[in-house]
Backbone as CSV, one residue per row, in Angstrom:
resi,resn,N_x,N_y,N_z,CA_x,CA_y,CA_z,C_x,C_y,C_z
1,UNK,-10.824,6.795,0.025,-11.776,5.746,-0.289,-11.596,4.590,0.693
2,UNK,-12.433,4.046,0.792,-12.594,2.916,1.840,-13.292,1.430,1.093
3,UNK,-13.320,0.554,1.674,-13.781,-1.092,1.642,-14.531,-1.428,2.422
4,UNK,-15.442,-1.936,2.230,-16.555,-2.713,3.286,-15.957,-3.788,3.648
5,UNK,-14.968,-4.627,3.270,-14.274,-5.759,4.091,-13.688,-5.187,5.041
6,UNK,-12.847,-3.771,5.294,-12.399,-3.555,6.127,-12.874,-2.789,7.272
7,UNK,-14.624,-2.573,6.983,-15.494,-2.140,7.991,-15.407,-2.061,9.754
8,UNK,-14.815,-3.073,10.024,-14.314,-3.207,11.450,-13.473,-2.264,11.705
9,UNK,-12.258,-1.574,10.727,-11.028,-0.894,11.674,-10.969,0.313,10.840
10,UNK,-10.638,1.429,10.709,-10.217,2.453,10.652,-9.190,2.803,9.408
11,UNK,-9.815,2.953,8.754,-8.760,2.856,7.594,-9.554,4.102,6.171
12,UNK,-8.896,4.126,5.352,-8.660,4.655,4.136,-7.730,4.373,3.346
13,UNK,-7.943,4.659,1.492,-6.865,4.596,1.063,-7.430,6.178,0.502
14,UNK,-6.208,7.134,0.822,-6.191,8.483,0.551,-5.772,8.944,-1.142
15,UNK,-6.558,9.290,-1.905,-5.778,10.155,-2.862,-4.917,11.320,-2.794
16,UNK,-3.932,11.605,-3.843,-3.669,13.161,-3.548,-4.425,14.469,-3.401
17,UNK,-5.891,14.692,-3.072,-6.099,15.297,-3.379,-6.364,15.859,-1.575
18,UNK,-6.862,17.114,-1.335,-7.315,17.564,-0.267,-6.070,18.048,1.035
19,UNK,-4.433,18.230,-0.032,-3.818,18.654,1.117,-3.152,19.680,0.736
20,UNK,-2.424,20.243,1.371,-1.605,21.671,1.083,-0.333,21.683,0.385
21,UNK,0.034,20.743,-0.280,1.689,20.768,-0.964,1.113,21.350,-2.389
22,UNK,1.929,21.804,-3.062,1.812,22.359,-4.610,2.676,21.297,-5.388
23,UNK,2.897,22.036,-6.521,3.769,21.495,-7.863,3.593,19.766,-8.222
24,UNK,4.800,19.524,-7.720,4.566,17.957,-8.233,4.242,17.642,-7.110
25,UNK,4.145,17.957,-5.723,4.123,17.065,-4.913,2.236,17.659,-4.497
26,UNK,1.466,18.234,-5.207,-0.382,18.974,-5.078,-0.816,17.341,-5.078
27,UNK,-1.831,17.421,-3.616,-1.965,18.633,-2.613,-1.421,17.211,-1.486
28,UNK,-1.584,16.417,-1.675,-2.017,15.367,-0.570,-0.357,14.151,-0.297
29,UNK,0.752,14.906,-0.653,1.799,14.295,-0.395,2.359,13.902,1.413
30,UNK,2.521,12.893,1.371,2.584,12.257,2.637,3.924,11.438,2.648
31,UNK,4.871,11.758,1.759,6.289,11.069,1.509,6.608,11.680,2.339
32,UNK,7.705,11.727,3.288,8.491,12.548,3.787,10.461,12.642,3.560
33,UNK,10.062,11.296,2.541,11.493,11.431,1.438,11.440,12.538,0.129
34,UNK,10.255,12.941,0.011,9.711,13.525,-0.958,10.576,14.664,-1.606
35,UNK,11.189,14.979,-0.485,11.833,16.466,-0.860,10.992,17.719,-0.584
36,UNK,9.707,17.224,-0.523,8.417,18.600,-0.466,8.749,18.961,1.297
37,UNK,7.769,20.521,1.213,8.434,21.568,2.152,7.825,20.395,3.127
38,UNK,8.495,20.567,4.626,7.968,19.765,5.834,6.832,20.185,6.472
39,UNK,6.614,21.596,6.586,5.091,21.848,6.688,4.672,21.522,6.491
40,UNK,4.598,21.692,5.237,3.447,20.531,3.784,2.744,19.496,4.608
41,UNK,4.066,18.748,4.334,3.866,17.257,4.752,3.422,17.088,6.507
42,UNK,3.908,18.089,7.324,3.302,17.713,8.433,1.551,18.231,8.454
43,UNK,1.637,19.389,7.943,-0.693,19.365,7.766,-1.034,18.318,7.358
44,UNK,-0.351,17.496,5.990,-1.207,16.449,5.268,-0.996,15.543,6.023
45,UNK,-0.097,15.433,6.693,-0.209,13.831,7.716,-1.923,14.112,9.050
46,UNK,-0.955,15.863,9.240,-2.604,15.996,10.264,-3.701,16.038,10.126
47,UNK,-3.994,16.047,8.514,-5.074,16.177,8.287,-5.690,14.606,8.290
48,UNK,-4.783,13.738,7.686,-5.089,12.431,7.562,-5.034,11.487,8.650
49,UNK,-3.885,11.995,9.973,-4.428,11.290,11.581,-5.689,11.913,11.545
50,UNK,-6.388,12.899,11.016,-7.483,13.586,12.013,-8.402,12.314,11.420
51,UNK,-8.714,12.018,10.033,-9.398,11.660,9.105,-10.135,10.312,10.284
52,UNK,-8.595,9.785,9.951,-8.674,8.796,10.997,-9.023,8.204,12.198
53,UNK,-8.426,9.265,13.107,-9.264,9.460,14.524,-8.131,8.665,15.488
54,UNK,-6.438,9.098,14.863,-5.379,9.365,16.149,-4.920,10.906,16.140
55,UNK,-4.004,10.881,17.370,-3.389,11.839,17.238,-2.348,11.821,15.863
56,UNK,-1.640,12.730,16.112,-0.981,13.008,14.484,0.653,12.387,14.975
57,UNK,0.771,12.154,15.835,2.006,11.583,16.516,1.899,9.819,16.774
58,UNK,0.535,9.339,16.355,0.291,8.238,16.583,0.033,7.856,14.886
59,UNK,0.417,8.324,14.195,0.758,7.730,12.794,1.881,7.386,12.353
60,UNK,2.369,6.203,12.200,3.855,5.620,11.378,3.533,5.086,10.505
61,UNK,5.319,4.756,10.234,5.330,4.945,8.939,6.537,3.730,8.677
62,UNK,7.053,3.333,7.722,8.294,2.604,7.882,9.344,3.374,6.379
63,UNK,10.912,2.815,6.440,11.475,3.188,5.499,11.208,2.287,4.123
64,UNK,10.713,2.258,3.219,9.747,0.721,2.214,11.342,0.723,1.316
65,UNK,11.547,-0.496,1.295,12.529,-0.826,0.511,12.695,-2.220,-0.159
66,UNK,11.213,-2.304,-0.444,10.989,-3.201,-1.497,11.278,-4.750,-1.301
67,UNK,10.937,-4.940,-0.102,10.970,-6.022,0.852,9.870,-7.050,1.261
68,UNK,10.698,-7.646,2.106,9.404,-8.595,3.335,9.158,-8.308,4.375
69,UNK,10.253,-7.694,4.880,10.014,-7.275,6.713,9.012,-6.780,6.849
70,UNK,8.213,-7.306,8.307,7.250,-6.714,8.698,7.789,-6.516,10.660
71,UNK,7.150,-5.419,10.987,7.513,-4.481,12.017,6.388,-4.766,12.921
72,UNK,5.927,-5.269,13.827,5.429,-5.141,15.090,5.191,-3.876,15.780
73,UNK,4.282,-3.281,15.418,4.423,-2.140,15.929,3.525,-1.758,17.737
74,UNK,4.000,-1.652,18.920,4.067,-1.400,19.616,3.336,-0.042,20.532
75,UNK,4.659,0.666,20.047,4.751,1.887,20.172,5.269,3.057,19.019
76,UNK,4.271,4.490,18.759,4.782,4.847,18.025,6.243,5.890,17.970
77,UNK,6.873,5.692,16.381,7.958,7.006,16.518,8.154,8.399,15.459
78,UNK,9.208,8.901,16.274,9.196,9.736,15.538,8.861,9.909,13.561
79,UNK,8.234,10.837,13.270,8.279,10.855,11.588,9.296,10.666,11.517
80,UNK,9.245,10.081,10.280,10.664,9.332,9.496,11.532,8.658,9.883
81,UNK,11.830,8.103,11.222,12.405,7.185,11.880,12.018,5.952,11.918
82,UNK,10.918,5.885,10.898,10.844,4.150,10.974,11.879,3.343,10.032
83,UNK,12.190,2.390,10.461,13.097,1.663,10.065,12.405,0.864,8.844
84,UNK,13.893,0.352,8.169,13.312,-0.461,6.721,12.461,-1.231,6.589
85,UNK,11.645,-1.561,6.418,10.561,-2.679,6.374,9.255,-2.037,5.618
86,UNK,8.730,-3.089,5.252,7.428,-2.863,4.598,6.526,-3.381,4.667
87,UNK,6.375,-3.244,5.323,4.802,-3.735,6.371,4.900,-3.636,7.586
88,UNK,3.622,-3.228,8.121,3.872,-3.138,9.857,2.144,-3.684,10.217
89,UNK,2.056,-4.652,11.445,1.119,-5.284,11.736,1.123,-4.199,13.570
90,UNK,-0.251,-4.383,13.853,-0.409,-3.751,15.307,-1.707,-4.171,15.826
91,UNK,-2.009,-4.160,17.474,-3.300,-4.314,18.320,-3.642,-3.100,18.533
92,UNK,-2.351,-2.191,18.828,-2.897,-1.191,19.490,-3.636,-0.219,18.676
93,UNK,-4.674,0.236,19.469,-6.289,0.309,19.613,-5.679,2.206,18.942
94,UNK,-4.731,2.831,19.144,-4.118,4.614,18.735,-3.081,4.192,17.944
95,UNK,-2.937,3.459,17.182,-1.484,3.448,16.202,-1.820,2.906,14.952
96,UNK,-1.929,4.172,14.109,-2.356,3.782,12.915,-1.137,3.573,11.611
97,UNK,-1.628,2.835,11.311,-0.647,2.230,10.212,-0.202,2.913,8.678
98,UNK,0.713,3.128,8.058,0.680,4.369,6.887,1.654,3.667,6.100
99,UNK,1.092,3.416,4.839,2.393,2.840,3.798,1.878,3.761,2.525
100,UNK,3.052,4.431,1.922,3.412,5.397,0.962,2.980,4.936,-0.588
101,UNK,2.660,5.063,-1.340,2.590,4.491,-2.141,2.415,5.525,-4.371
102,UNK,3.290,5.024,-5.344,2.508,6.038,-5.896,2.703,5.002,-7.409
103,UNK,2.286,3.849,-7.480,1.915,2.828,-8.732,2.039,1.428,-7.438
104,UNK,3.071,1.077,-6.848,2.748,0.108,-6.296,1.509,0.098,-5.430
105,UNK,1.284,-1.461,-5.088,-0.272,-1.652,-4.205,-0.127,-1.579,-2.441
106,UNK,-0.710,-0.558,-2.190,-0.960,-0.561,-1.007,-2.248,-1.474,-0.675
107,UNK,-1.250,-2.380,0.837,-2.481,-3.650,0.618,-2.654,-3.565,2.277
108,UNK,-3.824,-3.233,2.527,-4.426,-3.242,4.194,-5.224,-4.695,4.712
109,UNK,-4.788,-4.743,5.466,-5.734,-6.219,6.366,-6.485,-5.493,7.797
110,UNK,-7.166,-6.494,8.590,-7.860,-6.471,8.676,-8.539,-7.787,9.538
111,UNK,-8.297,-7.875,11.345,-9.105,-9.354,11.228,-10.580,-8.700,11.470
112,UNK,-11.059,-10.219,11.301,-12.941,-9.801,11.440,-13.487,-8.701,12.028
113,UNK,-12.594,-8.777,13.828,-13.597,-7.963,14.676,-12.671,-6.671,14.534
114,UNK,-11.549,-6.365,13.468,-10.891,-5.181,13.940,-10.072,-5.012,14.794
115,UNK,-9.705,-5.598,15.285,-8.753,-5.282,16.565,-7.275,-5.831,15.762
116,UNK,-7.007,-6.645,15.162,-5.737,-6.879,14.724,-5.626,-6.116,12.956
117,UNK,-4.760,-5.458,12.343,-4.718,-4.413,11.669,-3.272,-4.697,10.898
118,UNK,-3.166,-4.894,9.855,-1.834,-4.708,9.361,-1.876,-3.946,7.931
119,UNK,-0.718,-3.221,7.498,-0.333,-2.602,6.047,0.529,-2.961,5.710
120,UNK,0.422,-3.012,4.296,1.936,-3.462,3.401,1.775,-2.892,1.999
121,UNK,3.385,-2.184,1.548,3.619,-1.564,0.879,4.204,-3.390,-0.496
122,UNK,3.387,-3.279,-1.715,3.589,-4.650,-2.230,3.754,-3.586,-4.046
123,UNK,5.258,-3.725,-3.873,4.957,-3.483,-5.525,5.888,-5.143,-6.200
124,UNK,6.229,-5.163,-7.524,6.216,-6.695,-8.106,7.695,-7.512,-6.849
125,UNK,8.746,-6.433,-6.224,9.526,-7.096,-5.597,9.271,-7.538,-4.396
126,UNK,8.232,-6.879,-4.119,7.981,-7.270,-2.620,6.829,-8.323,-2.644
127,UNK,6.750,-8.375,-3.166,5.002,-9.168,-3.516,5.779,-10.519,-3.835
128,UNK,6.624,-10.886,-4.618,7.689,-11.387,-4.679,8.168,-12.539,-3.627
129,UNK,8.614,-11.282,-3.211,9.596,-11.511,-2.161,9.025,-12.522,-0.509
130,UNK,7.463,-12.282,-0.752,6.672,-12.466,0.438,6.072,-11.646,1.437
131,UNK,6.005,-10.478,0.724,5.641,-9.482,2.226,3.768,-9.853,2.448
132,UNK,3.237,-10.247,1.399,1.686,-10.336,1.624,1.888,-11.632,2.717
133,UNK,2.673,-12.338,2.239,2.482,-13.496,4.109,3.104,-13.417,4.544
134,UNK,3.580,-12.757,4.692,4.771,-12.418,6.174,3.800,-11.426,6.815
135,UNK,3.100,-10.508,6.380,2.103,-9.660,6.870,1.297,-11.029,7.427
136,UNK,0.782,-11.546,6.844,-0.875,-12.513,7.580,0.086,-12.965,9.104
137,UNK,1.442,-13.464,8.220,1.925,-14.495,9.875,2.216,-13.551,10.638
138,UNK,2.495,-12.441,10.527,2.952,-11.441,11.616,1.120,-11.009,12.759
139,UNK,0.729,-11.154,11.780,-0.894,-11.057,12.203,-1.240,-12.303,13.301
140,UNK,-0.886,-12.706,12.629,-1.303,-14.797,13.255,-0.750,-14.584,14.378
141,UNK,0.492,-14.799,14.687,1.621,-14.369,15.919,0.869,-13.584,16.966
142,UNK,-0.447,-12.175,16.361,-1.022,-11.480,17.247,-2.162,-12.146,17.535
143,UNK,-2.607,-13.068,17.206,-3.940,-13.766,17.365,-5.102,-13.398,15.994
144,UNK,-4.169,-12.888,15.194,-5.708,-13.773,14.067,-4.908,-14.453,13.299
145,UNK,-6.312,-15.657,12.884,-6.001,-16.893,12.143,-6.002,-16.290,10.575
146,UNK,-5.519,-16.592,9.769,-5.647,-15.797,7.728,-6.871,-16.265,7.663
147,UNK,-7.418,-17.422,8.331,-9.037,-16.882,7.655,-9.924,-16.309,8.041
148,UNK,-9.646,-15.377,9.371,-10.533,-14.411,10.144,-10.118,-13.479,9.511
149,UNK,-8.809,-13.204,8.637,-8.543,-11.434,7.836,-8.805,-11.339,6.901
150,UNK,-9.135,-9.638,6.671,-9.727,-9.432,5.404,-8.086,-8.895,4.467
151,UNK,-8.271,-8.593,3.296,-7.067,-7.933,2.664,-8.051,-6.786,1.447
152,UNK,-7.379,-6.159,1.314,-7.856,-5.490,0.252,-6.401,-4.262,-0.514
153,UNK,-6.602,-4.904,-1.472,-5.544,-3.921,-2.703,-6.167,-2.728,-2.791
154,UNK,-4.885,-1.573,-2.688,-5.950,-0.323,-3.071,-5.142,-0.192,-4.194
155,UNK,-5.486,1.567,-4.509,-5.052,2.212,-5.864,-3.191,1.630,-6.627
156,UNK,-3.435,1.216,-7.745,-2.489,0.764,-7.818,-1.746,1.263,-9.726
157,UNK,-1.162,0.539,-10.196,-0.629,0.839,-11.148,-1.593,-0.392,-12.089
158,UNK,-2.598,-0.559,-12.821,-3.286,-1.252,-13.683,-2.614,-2.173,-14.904
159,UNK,-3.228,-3.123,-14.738,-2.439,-4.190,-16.031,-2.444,-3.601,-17.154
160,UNK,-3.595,-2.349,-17.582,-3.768,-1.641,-18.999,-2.418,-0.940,-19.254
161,UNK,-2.044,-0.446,-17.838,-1.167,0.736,-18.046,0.362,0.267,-17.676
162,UNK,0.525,-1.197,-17.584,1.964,-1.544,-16.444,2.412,-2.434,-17.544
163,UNK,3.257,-1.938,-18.434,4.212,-2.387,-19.575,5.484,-2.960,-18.764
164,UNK,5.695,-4.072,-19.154,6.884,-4.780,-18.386,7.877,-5.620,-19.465
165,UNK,9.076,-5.855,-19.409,9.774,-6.550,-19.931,10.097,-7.869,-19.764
166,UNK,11.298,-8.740,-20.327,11.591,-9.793,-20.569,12.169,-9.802,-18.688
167,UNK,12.964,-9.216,-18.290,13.519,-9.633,-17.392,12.472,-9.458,-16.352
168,UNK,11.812,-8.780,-16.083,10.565,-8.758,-14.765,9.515,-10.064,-15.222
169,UNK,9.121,-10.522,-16.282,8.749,-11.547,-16.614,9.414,-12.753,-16.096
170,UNK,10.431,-12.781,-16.687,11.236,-14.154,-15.843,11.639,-14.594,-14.506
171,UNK,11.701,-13.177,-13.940,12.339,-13.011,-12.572,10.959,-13.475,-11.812
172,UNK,10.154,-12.812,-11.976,8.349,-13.373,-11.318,8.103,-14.563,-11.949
173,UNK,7.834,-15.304,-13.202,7.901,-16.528,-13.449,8.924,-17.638,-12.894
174,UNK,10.038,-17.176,-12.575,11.294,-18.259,-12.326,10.955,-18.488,-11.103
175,UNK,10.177,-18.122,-10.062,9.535,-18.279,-8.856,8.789,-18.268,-8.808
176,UNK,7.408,-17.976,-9.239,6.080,-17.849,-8.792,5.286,-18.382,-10.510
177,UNK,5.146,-19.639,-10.440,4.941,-20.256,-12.260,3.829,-19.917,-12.277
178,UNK,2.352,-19.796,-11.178,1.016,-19.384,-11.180,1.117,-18.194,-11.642
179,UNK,1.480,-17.167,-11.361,1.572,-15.938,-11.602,1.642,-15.699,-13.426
180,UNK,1.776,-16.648,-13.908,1.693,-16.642,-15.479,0.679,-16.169,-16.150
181,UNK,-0.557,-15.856,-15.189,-1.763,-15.913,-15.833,-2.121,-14.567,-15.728
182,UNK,-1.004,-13.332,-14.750,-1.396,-12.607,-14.670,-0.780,-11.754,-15.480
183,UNK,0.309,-11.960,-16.563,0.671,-11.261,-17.555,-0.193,-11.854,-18.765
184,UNK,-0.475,-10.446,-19.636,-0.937,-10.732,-21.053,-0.221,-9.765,-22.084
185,UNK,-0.050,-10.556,-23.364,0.631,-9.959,-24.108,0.892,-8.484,-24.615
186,UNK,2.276,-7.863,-24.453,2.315,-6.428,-24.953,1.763,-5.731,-26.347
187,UNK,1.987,-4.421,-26.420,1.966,-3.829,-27.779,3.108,-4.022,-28.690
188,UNK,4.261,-3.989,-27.661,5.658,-4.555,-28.263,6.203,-5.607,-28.604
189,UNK,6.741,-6.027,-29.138,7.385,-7.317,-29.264,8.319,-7.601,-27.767
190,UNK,8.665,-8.492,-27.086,8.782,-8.454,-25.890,8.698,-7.993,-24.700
191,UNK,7.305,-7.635,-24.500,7.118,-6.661,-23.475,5.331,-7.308,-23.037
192,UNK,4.693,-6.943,-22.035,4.062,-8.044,-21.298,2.985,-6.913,-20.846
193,UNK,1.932,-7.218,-20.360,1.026,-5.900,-19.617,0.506,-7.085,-18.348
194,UNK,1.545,-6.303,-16.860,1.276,-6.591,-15.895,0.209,-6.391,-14.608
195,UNK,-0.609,-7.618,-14.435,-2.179,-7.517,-13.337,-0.989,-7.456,-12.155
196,UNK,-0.693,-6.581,-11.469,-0.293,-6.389,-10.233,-0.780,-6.684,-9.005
197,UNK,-2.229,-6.087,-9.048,-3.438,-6.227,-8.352,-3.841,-7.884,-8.536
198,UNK,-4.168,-8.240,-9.687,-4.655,-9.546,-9.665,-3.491,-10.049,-8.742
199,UNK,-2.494,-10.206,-8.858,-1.428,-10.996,-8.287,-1.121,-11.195,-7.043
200,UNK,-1.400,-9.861,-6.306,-1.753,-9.608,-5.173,-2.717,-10.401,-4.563
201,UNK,-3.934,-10.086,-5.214,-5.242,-10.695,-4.311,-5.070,-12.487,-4.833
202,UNK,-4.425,-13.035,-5.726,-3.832,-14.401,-6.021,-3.147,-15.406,-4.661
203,UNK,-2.275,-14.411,-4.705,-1.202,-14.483,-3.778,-1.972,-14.576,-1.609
204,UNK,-2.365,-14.007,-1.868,-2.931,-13.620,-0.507,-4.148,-14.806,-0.140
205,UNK,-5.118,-15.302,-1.215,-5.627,-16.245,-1.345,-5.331,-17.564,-0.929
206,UNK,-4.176,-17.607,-2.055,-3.321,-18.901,-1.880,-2.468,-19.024,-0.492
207,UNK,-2.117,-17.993,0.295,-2.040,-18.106,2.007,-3.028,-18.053,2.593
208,UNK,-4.463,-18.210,2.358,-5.170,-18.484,3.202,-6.020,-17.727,3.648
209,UNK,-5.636,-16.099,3.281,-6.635,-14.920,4.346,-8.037,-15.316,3.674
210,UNK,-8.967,-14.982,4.664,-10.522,-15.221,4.355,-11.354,-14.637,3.507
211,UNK,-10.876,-13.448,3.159,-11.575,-12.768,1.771,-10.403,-11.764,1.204
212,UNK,-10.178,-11.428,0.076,-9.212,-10.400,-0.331,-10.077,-10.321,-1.985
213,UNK,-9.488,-9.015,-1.404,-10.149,-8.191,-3.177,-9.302,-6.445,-3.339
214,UNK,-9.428,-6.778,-4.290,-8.751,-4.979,-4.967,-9.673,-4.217,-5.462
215,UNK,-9.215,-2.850,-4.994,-10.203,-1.275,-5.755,-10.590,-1.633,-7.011
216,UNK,-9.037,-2.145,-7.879,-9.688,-1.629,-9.099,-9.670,-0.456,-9.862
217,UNK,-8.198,0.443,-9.056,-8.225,2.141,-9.352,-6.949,2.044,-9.896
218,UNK,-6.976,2.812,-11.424,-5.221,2.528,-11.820,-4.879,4.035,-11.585
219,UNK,-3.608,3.935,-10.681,-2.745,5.684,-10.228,-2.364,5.952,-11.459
220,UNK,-2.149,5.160,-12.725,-1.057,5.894,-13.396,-2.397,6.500,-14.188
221,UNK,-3.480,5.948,-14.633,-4.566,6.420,-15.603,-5.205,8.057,-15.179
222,UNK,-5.235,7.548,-13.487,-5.782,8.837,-12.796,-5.184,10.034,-12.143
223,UNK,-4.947,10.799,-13.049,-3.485,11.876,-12.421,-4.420,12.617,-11.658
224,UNK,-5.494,12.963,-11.869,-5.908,14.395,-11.389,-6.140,13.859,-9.685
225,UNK,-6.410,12.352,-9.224,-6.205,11.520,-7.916,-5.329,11.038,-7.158
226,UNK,-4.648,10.662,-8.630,-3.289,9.700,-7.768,-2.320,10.500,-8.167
227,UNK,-0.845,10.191,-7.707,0.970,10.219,-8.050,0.836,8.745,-8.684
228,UNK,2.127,8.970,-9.626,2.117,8.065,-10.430,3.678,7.966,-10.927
229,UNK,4.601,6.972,-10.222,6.006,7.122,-10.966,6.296,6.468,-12.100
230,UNK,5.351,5.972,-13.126,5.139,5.768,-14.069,4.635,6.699,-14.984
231,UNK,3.823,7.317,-14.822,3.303,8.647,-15.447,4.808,9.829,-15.522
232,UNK,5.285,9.789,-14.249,5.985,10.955,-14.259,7.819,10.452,-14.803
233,UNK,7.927,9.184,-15.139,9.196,8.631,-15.380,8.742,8.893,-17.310
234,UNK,7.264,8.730,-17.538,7.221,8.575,-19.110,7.139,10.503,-19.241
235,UNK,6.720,10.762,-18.349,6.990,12.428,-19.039,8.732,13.159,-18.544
236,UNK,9.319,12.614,-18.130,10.783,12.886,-17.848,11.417,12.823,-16.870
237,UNK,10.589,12.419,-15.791,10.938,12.173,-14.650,11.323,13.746,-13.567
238,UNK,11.593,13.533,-12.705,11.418,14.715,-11.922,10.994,14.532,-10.309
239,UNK,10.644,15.702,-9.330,10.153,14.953,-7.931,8.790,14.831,-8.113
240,UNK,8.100,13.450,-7.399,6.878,13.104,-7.088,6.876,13.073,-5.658
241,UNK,5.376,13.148,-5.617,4.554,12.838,-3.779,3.911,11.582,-4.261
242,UNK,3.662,11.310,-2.979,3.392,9.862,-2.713,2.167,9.693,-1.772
243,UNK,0.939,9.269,-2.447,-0.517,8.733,-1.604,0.101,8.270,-0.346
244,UNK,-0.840,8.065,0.482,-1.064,7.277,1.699,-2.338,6.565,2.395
245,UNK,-2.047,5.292,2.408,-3.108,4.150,3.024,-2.638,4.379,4.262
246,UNK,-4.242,3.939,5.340,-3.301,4.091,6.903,-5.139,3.168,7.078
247,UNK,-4.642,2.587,8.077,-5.138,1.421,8.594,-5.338,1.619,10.292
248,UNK,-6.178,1.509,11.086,-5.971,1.660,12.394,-7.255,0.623,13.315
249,UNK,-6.532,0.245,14.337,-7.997,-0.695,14.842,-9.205,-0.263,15.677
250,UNK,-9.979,-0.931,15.670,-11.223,0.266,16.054,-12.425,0.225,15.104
251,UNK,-13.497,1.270,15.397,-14.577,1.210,14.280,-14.270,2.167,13.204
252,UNK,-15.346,1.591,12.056,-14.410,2.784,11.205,-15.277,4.356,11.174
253,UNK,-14.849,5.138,10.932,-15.530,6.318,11.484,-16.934,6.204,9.996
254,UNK,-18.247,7.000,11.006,-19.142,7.099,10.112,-19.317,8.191,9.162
């Protein structure tokens, strides 16, 4: 699925569906921590550079560890050799951008004319933490201003479905007091139903980018589309695959 804000560059946010892995990781797994066979995962990446319109060697990736770092990306490397960070900003015109995702928000930018391009992997620690502006300034640094970029939240884990506790409550309130508005009360007695997405496109606002908005797609509601480590932690947990957003600069294909 795609965004009309991000019309200028090359992008998608991919469901699981349309690639060759089975079991837990059917069809469209693009983890390559996943554990799923490497074949697998190398068609579904090729299928999704093709989608795109790089080579399949011109797709990265980073190690996401629930962070701020954002990566400059250059030149590309080998699969699975990207280093920790979560987010990666780029110009170049063949290097498309890929953040993993399977309840947290994969969040793509975007300046006006396309040519400057960034992804970020934002679930509640990183979002947190700052990676949505550390992404814009890493952008800025390349020459766009936050109010020439677009942002857009994709498939994510939904406030209906994202039951949270006392301590993720406080830990996001004890820093971020706006963010209050994006929890509403649980089914439980201490327990909270978290807008992730709202918070996101809040957040990104309040730094400045020029338009930001979210899908609107909850992974955990939609199994037969998304991975969901919420879905699969409430049925017993086990291995999951992991969607992929990828972002690239350029037009977006018709």
């Amino acid at each position: 699925m795609t965004s009309p804000l991000l019309s200028a560059a090359r992008h998608g946010f991919f469901t699981r569906e349309g690639g060759v892995s089975s079991g837990p990781y059917a069809s469209l797994n693009c983890s390559t921590r996943s554990g799923d066979d490497p074949a697998h995962l190398s068609e579904n990446r090729r299928r999704v550079a093709h989608w795109i319109g790089v080579p399949t060697d011109r797709l990265v990736g980073v190690t996401q560890v629930h962070g701020k770092r954002v990566i400059t990306v250059t030149e590309p490397w080998p699969v699975g050799a990207g280093e920790e960070a979560d987010a990666m900003v780029t110009s170049q015109p063949q290097v498309a951008l890929g953040t993993i995702t399977a309840d947290c928000a994969p969040v793509l930018f975007s300046s006006t004319n396309g040519q400057i391009v960034g992804a970020a992997h934002a679930g509640w620690r990183g979002a947190l933490a700052g990676v949505l502006e550390a992404t814009l300034e890493a952008m800025q640094a390349l020459g766009a201003h936050p109010a020439d970029v677009r942002a857009v939240v994709g498939p994510c884990i939904a406030q209906e479905s994202y039951e949270t506790g006392e301590d993720m409550h406080h830990a996001i309130l004890s820093a971020d007091q706006q963010a209050a508005r994006f929890f509403a009360p649980g089914l439980r007695p201490g327990h909270y139903q978290f807008d992730l997405a709202g918070w996101c496109v809040f957040r990104l606002e309040r730094a400045g980018v020029g338009h930001a908005a979210a899908l609107g797609v909850d992974t955990k509601a939609d199994e037969k589309r998304f991975f969901s480590h919420r879905r699969r932690t409430l049925a017993g947990g086990g291995p999951i695959g992991h969607q992929i957003s990828v972002i690239a600069p350029g037009v977006q294909n018709g």
